[in-house]
ZADO-1210 file (C-alpha; in nm, 4 decimals, padded with zeros to 6 digits):
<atoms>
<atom x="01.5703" y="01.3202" z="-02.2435" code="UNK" pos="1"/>
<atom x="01.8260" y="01.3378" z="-02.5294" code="UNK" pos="2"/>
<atom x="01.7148" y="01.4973" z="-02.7906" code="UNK" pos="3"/>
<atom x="01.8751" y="01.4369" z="-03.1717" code="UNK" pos="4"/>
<atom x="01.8510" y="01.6919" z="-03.4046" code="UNK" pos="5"/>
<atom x="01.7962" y="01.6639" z="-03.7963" code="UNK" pos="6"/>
<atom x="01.8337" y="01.9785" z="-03.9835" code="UNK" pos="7"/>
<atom x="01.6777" y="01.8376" z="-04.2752" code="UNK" pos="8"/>
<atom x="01.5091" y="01.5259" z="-04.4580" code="UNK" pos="9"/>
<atom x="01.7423" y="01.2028" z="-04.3760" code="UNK" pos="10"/>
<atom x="02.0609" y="01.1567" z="-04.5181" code="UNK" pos="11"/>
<atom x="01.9552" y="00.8632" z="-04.7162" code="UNK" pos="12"/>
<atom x="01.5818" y="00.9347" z="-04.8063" code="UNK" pos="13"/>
<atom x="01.6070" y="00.9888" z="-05.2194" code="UNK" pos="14"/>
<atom x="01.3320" y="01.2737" z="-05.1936" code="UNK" pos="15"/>
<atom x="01.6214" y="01.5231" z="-05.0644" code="UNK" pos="16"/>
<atom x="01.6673" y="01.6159" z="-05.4670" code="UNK" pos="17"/>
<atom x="01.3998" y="01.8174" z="-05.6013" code="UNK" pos="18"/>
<atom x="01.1253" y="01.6115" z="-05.8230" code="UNK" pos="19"/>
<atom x="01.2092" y="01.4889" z="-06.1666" code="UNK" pos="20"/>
<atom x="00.8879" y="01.5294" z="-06.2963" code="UNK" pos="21"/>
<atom x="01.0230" y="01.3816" z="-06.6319" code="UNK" pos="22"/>
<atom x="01.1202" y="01.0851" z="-06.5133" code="UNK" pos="23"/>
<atom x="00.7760" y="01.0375" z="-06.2598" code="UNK" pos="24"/>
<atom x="00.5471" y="01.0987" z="-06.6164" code="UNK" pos="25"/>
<atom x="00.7370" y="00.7996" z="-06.7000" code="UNK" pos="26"/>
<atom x="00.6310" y="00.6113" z="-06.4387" code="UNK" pos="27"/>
<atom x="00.2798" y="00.7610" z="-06.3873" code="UNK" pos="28"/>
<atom x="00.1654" y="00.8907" z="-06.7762" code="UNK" pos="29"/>
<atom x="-00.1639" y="01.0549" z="-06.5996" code="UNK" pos="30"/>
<atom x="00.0462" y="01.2791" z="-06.4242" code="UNK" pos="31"/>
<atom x="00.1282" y="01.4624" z="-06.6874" code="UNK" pos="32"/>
<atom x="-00.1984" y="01.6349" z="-06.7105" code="UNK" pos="33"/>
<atom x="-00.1051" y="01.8037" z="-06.3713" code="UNK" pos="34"/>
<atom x="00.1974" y="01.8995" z="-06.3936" code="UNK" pos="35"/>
<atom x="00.2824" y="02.2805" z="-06.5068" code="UNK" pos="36"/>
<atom x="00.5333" y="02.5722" z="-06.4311" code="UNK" pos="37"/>
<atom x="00.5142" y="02.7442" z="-06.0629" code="UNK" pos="38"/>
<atom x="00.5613" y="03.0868" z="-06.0042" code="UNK" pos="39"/>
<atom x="00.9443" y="02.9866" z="-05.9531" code="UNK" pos="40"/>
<atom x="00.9884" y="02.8311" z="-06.3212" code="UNK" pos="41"/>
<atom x="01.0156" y="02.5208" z="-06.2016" code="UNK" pos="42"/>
<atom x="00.7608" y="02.1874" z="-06.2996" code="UNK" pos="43"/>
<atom x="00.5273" y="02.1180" z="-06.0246" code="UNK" pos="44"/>
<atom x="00.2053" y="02.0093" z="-05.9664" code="UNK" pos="45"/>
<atom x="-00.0709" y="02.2107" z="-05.7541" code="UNK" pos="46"/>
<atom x="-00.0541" y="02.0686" z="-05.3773" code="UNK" pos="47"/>
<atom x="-00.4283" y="02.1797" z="-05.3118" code="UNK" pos="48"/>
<atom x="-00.5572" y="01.9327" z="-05.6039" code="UNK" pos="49"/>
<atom x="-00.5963" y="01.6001" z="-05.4055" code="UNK" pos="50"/>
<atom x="-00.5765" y="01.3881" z="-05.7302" code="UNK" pos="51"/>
<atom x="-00.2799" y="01.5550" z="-05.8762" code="UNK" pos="52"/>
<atom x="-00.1229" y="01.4829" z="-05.4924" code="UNK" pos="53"/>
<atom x="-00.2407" y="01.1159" z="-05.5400" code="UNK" pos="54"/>
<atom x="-00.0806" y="01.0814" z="-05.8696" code="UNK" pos="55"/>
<atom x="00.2090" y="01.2252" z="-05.7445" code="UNK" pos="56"/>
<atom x="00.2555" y="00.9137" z="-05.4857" code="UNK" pos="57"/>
<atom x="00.1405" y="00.6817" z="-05.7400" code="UNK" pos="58"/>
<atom x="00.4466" y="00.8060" z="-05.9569" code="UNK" pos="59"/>
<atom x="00.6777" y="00.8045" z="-05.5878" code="UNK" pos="60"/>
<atom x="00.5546" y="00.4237" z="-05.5380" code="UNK" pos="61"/>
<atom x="00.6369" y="00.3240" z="-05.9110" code="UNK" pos="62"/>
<atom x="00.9854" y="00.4888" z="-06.0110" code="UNK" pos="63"/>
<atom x="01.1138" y="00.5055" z="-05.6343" code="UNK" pos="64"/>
<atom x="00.9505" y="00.1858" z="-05.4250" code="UNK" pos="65"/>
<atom x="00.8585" y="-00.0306" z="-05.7519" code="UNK" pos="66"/>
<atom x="00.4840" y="-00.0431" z="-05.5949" code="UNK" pos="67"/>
<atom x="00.2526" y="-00.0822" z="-05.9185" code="UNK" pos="68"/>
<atom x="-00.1316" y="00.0190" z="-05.8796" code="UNK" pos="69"/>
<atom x="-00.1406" y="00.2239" z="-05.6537" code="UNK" pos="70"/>
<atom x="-00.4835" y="00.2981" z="-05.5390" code="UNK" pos="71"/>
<atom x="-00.7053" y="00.3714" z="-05.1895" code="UNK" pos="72"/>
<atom x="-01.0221" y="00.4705" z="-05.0541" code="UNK" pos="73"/>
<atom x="-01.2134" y="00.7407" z="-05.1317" code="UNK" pos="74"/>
<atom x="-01.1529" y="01.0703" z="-04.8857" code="UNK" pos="75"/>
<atom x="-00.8752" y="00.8453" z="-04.7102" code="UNK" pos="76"/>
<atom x="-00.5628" y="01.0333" z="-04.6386" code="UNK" pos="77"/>
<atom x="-00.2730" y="01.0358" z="-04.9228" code="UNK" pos="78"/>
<atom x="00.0132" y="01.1027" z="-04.7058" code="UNK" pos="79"/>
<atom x="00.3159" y="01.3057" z="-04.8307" code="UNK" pos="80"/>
<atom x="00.5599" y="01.0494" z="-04.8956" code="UNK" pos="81"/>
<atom x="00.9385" y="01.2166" z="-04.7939" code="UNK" pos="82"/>
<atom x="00.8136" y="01.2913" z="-04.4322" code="UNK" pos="83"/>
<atom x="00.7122" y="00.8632" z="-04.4194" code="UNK" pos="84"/>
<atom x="00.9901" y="00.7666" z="-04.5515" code="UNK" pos="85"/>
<atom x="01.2422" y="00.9720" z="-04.3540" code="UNK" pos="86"/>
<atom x="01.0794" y="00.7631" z="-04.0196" code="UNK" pos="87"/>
<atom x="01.1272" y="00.4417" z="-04.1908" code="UNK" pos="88"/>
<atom x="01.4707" y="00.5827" z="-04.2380" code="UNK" pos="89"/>
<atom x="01.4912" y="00.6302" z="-03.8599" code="UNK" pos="90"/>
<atom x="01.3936" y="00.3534" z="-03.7418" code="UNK" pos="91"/>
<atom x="01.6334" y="00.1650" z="-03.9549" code="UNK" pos="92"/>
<atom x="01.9453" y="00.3878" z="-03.7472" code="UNK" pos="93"/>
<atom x="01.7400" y="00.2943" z="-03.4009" code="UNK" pos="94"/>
<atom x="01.7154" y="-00.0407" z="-03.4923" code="UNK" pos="95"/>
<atom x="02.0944" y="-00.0548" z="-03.5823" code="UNK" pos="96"/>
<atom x="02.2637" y="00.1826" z="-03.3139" code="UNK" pos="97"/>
<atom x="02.5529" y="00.2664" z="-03.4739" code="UNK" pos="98"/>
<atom x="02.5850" y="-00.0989" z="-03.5905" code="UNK" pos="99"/>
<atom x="02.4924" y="-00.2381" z="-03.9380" code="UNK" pos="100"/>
<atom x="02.1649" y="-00.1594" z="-04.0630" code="UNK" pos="101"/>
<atom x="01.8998" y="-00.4296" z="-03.9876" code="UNK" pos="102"/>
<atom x="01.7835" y="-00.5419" z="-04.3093" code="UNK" pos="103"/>
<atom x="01.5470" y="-00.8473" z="-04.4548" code="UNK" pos="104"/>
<atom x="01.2041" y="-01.0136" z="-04.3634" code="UNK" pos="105"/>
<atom x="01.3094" y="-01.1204" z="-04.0204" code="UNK" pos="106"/>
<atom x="01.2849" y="-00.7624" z="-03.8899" code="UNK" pos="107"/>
<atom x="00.8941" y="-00.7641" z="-03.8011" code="UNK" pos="108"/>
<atom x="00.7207" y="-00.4087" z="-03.7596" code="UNK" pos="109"/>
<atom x="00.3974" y="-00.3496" z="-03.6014" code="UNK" pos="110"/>
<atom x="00.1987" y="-00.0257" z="-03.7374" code="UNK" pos="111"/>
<atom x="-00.0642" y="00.1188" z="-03.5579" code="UNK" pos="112"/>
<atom x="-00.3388" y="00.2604" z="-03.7900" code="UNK" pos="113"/>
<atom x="-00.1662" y="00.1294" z="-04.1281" code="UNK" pos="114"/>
<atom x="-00.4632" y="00.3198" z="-04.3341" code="UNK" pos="115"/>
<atom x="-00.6007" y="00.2668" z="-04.6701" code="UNK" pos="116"/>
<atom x="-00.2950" y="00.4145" z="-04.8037" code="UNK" pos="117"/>
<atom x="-00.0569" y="00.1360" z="-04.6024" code="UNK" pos="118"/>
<atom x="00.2372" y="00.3996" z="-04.6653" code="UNK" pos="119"/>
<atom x="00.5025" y="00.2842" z="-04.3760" code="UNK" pos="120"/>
<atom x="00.4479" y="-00.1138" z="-04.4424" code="UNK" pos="121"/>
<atom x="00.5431" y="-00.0082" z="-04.7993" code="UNK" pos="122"/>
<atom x="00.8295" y="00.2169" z="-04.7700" code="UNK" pos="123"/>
<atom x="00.9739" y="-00.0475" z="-04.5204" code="UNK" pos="124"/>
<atom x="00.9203" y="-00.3580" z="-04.7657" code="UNK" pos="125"/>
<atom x="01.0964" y="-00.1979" z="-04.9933" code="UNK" pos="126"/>
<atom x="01.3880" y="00.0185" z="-04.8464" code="UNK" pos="127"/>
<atom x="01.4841" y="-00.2441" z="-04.5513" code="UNK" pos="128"/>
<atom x="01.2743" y="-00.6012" z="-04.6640" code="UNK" pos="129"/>
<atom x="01.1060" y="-00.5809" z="-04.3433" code="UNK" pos="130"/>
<atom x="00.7698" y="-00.7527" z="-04.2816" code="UNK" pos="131"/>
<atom x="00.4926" y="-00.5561" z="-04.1289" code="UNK" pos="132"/>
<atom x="00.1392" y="-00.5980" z="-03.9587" code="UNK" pos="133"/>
<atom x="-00.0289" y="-00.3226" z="-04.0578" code="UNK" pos="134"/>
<atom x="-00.3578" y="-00.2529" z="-03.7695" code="UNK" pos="135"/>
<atom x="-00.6797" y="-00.0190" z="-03.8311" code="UNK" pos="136"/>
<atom x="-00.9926" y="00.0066" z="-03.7144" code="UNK" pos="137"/>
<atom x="-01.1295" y="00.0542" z="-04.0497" code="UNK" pos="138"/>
<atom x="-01.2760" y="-00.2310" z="-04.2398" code="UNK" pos="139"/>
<atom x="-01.2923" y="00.0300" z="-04.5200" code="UNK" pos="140"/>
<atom x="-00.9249" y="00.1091" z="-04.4688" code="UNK" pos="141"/>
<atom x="-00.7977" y="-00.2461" z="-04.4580" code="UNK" pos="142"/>
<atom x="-00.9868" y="-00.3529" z="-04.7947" code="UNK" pos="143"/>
<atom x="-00.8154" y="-00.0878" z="-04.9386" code="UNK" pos="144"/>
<atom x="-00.4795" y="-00.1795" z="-04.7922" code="UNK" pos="145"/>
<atom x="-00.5466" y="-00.5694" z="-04.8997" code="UNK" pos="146"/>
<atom x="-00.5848" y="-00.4514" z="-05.2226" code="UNK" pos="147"/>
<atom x="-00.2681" y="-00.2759" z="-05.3021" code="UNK" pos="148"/>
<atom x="-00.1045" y="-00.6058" z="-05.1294" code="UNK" pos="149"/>
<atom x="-00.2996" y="-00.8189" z="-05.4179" code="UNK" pos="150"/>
<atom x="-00.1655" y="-00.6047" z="-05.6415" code="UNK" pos="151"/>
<atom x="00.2222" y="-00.6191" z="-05.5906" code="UNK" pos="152"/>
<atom x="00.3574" y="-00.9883" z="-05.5560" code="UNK" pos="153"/>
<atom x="00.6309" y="-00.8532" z="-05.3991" code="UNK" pos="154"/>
<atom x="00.4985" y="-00.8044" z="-05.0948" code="UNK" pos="155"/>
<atom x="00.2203" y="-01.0245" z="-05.0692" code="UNK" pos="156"/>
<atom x="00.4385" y="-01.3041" z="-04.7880" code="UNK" pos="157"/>
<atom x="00.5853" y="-00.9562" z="-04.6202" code="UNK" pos="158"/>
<atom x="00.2540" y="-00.7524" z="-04.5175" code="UNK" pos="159"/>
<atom x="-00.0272" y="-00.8460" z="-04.3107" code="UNK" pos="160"/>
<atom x="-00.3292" y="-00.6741" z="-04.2395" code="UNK" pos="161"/>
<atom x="-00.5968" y="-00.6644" z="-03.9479" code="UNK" pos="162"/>
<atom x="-00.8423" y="-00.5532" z="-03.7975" code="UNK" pos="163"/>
<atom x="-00.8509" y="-00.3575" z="-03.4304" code="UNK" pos="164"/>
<atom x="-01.2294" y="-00.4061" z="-03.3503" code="UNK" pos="165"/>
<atom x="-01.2255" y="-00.2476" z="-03.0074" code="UNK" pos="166"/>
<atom x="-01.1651" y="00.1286" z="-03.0998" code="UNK" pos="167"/>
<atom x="-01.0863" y="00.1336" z="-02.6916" code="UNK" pos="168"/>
<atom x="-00.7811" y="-00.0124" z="-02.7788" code="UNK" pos="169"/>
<atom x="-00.4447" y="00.0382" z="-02.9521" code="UNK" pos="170"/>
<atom x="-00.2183" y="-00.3069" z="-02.8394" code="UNK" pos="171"/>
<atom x="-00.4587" y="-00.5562" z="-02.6725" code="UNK" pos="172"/>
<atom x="-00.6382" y="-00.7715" z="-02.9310" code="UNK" pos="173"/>
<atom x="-00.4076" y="-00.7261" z="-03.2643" code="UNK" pos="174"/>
<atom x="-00.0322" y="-00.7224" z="-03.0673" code="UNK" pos="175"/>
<atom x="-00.0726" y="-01.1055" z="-02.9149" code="UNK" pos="176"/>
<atom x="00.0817" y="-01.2184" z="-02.6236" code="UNK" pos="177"/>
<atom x="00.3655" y="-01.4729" z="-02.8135" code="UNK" pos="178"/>
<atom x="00.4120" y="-01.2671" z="-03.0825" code="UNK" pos="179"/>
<atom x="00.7843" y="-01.0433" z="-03.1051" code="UNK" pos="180"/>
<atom x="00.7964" y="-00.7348" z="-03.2971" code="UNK" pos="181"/>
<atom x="01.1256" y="-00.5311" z="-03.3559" code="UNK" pos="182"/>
<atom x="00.9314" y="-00.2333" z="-03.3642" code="UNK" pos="183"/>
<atom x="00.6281" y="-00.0408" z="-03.3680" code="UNK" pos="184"/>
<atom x="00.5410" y="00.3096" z="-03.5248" code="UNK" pos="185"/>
<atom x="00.2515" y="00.5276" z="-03.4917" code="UNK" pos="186"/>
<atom x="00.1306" y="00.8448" z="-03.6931" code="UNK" pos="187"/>
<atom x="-00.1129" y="00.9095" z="-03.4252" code="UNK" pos="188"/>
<atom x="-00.4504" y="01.1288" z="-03.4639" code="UNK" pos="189"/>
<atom x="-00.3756" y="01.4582" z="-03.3463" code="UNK" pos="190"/>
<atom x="-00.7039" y="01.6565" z="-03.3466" code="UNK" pos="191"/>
<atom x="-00.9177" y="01.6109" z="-03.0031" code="UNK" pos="192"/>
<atom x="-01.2812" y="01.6650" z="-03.2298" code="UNK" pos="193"/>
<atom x="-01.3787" y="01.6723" z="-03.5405" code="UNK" pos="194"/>
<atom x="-01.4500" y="02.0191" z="-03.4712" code="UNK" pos="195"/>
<atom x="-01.0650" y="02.0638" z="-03.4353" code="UNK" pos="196"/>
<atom x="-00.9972" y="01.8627" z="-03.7333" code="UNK" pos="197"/>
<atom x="-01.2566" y="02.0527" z="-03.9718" code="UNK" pos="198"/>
<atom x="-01.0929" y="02.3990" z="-03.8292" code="UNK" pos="199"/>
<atom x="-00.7274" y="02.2603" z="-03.9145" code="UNK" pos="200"/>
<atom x="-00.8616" y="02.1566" z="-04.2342" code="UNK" pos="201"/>
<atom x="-00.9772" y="02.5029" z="-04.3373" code="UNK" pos="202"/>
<atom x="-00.6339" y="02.6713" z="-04.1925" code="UNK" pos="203"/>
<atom x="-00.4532" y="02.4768" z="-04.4421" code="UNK" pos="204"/>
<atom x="-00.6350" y="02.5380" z="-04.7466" code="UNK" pos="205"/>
<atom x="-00.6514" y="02.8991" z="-04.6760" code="UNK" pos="206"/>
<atom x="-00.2515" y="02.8232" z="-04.6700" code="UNK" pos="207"/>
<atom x="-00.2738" y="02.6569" z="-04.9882" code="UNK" pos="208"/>
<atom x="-00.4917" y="02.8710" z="-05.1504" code="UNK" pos="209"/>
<atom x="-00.7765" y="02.6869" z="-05.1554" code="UNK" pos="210"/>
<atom x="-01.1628" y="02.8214" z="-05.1760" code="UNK" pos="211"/>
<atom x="-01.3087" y="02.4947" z="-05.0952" code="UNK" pos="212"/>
<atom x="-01.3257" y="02.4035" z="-04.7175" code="UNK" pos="213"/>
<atom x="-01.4477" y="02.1093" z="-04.6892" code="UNK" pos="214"/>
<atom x="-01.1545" y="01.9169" z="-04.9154" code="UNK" pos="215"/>
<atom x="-00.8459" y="01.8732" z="-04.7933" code="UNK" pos="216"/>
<atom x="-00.5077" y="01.7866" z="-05.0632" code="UNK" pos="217"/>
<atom x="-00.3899" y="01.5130" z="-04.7975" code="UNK" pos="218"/>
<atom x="-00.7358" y="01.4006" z="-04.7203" code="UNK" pos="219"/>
<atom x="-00.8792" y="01.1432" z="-04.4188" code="UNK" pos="220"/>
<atom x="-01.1101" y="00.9840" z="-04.2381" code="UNK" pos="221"/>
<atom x="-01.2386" y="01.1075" z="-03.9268" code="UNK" pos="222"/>
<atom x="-01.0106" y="00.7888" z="-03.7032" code="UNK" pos="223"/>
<atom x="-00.7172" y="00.9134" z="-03.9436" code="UNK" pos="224"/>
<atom x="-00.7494" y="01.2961" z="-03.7981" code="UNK" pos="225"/>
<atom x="-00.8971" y="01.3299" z="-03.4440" code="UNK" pos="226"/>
<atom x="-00.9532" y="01.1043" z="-03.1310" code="UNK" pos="227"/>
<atom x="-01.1093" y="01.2159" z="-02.8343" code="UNK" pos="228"/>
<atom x="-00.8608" y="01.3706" z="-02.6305" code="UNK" pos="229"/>
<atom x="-00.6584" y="01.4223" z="-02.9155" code="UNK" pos="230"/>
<atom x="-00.2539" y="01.3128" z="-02.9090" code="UNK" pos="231"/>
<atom x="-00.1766" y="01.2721" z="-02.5621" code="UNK" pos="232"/>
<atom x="-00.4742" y="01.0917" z="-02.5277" code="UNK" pos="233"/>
<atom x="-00.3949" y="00.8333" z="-02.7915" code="UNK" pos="234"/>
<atom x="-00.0026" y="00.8462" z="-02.7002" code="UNK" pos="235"/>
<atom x="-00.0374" y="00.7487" z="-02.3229" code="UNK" pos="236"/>
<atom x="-00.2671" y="00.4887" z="-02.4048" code="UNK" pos="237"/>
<atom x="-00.0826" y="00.3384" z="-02.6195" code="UNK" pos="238"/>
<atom x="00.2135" y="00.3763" z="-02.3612" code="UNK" pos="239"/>
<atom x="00.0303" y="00.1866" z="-02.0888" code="UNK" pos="240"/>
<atom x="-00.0321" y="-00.0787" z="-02.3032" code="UNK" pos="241"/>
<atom x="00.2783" y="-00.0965" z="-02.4213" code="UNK" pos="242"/>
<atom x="00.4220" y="-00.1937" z="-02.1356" code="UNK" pos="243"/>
<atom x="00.1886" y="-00.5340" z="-02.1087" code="UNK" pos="244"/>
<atom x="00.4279" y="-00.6395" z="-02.4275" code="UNK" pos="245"/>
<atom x="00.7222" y="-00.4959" z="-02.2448" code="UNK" pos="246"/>
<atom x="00.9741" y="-00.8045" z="-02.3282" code="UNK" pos="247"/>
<atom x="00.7662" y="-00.8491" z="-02.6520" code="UNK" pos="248"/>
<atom x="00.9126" y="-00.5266" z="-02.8417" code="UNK" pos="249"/>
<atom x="01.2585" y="-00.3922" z="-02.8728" code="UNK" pos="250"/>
<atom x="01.1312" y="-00.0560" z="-02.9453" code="UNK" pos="251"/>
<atom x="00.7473" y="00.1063" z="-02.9132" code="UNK" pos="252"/>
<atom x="00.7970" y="00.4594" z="-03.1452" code="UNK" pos="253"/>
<atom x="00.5296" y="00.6958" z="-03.2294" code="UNK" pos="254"/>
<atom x="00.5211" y="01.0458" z="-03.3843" code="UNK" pos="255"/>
<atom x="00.4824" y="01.3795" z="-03.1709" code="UNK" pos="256"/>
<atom x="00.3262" y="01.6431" z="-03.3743" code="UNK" pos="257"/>
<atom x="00.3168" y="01.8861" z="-03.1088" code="UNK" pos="258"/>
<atom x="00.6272" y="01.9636" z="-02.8903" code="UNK" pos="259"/>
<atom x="00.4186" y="02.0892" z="-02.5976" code="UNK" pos="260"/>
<atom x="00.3189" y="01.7441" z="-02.5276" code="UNK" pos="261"/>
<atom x="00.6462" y="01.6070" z="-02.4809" code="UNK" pos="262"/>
<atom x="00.6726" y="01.6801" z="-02.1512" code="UNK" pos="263"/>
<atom x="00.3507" y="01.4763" z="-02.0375" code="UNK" pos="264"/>
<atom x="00.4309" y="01.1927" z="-02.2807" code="UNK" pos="265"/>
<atom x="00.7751" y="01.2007" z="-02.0658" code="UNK" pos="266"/>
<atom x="00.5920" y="01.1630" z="-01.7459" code="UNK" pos="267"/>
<atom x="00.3637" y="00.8420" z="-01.8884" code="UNK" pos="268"/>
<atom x="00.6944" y="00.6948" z="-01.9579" code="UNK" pos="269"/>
<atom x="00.8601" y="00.7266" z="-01.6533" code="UNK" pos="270"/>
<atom x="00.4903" y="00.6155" z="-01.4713" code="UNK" pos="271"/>
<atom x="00.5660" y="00.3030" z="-01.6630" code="UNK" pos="272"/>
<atom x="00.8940" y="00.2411" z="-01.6179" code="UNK" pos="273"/>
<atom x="01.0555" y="00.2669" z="-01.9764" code="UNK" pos="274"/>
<atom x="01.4131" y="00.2029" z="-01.9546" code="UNK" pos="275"/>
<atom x="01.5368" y="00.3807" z="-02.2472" code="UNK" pos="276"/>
<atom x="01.4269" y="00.7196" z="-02.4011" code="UNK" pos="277"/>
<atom x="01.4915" y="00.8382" z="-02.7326" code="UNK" pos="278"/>
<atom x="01.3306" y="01.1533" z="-02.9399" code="UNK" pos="279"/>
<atom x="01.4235" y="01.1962" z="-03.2738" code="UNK" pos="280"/>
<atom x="01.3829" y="01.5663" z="-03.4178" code="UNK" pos="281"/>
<atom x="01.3188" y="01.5147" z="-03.7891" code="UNK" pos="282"/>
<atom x="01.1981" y="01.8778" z="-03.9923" code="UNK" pos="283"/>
<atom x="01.0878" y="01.8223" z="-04.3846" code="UNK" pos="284"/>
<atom x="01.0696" y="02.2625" z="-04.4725" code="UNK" pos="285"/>
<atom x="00.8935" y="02.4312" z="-04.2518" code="UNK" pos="286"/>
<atom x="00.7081" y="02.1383" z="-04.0779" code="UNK" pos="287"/>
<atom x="00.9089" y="02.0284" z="-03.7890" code="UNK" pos="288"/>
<atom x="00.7823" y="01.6561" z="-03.6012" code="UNK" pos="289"/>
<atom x="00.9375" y="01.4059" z="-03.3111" code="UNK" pos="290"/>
<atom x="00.9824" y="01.0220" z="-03.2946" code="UNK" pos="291"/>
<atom x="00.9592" y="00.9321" z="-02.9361" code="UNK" pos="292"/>
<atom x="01.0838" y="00.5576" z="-02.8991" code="UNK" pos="293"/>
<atom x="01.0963" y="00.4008" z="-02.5387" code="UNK" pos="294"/>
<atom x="01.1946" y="00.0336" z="-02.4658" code="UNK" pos="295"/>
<atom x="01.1705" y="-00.2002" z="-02.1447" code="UNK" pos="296"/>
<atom x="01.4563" y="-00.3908" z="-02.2498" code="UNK" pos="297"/>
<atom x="01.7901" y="-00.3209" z="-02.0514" code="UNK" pos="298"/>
<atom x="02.1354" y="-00.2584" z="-02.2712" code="UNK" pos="299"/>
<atom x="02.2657" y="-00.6044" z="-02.2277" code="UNK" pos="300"/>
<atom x="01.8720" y="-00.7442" z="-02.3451" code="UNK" pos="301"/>
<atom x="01.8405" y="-00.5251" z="-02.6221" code="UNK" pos="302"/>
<atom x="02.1824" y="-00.7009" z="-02.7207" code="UNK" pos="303"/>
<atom x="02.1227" y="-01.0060" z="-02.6598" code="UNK" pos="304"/>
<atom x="01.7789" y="-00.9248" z="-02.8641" code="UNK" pos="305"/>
<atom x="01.9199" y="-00.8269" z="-03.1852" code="UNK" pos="306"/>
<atom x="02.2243" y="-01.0926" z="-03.1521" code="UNK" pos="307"/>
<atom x="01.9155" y="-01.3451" z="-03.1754" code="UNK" pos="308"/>
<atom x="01.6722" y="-01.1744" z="-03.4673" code="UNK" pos="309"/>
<atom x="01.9306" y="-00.9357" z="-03.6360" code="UNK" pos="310"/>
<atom x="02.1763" y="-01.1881" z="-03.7378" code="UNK" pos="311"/>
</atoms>
């Protein structure tokens, strides 16, 4: 499988400059009350304090993505925002293929376990004008999800939210049989147990810092961070029913966390006869992850596809 390396965050994802706090206090006055010099000299906030990481993202959303009231669940998982946006970014060159950048409400995403904190519908609003469905299977998610849509006219026509209510599922029941999506993305649970998760948890706030355990900066529910069997688990089911919506999907993408499962989410894919194979290194510091995107559509379909929804 061809692999495509990225040395860095993506060559046009705005968060490769260092944070002007200045101008994000601007955007986000509360944030000011976090924000101090590090050890370096440099403004900063504390990355173990999960409101000052929450008011960080509000100020992102506001000055960056022009998303106003910002706000989700309690515990749910505030995602670091450069690492999203750099597979919105992504998608927007696998959509394209060295051709012009796919842009505007016609390009229809699907993603899989949108969250309370509905960060990829978002990002993809308002970098590309894409329209999303955004699935969960957390009523408490979605409410929080619906509200931030309420909130920003913007996007009200543009993002849809519902509700997966077999957890057995990933596709089947929210991905319908007539429906077309350009793409789909995934930032799948990786943890097998919450036993895992809880023990990852701790690892990173001794990393941090952090004395207490049971809090974690990012946050998340317990479908957010683990799922029996953990990654490849979720992965190859979602591969297998992917290829039920075979001609209904240009390209299926999820993220790999862990590069030791590539090699058996290769193996689903070839069970299922993907034609096409992409994985997408992308590395934001130390943290290094994958986009693996497969499609059933031949060259001359996936052509003829975007000749008829791209144009």
């Amino acid at each position: 499988m061809k692999q495509e390396t990225s040395k860095g965050l993506h060559p046009r994802n705005v968060h490769n400059q260092p944070y002007n706090f200045d101008e994000l206090i601007k955007a986000t006055p509360e944030l000011k009350a976090f924000v101090s010099l590090n050890k370096y000299n440099n403004l900063s906030i504390d990355f173990a304090d999960p409101q000052a990481v929450l008011l960080l993202n509000k100020a992102l959303l506001s000055h960056f993505y022009h998303i106003k009231n910002y706000a989700i669940a309690k515990d749910s998982l505030c995602p670091p925002i450069p690492g999203r946006a750099d597979y919105i970014h992504y998608l927007a060159d696998l959509l394209a293929d060295e051709e012009e950048l796919p842009k505007g409400e016609k390009i229809k995403g699907l993603d899989i376990g949108t969250g309370a904190n509905l960060i990829y519908p978002l990002l993809g609003h308002s970098l590309y004008g894409w329209s999303f469905v955004g699935v969960d299977v957390s009523e408490v998610s979605l409410s929080s999800a619906n509200n931030i849509i309420k909130k920003n006219s913007s996007i009200k026509t543009s993002i849809e939210c519902r509700l997966q209510v077999n957890t057995e599922d990933i596709f089947f029941g929210v991905f319908h049989k007539d429906e077309y999506f350009d793409f789909t993305l995934c930032n799948p649970p990786f943890h097998k147990s919450q036993k895992e998760a809880t023990s990852g948890t701790i690892r990173k706030n001794k990393n941090l810092g952090k004395k207490n355990e049971k809090l974690l900066n990012f946050g998340g529910q317990a479908n957010e961070l683990w799922y029996p069997g953990g990654e490849i688990a979720f992965i190859t089911k979602m591969i297998k029913q992917s290829a039920k919506r075979a001609k209904n999907c240009l390209w299926f993408t999820t993220l790999i966390s862990k590069k030791e499962n590539l090699d058996v989410i290769y193996k689903v894919l070839k069970q299922v006869k993907a034609s096409e194979v992409k994985t997408i290194e992308m590395k934001q510091g130390q943290k290094l992850t994958r986009i693996v995107a497969w499609s059933f559509l031949s060259k001359p379909m996936q052509e003829k596809w975007k000749k008829e929804r791209f144009s």
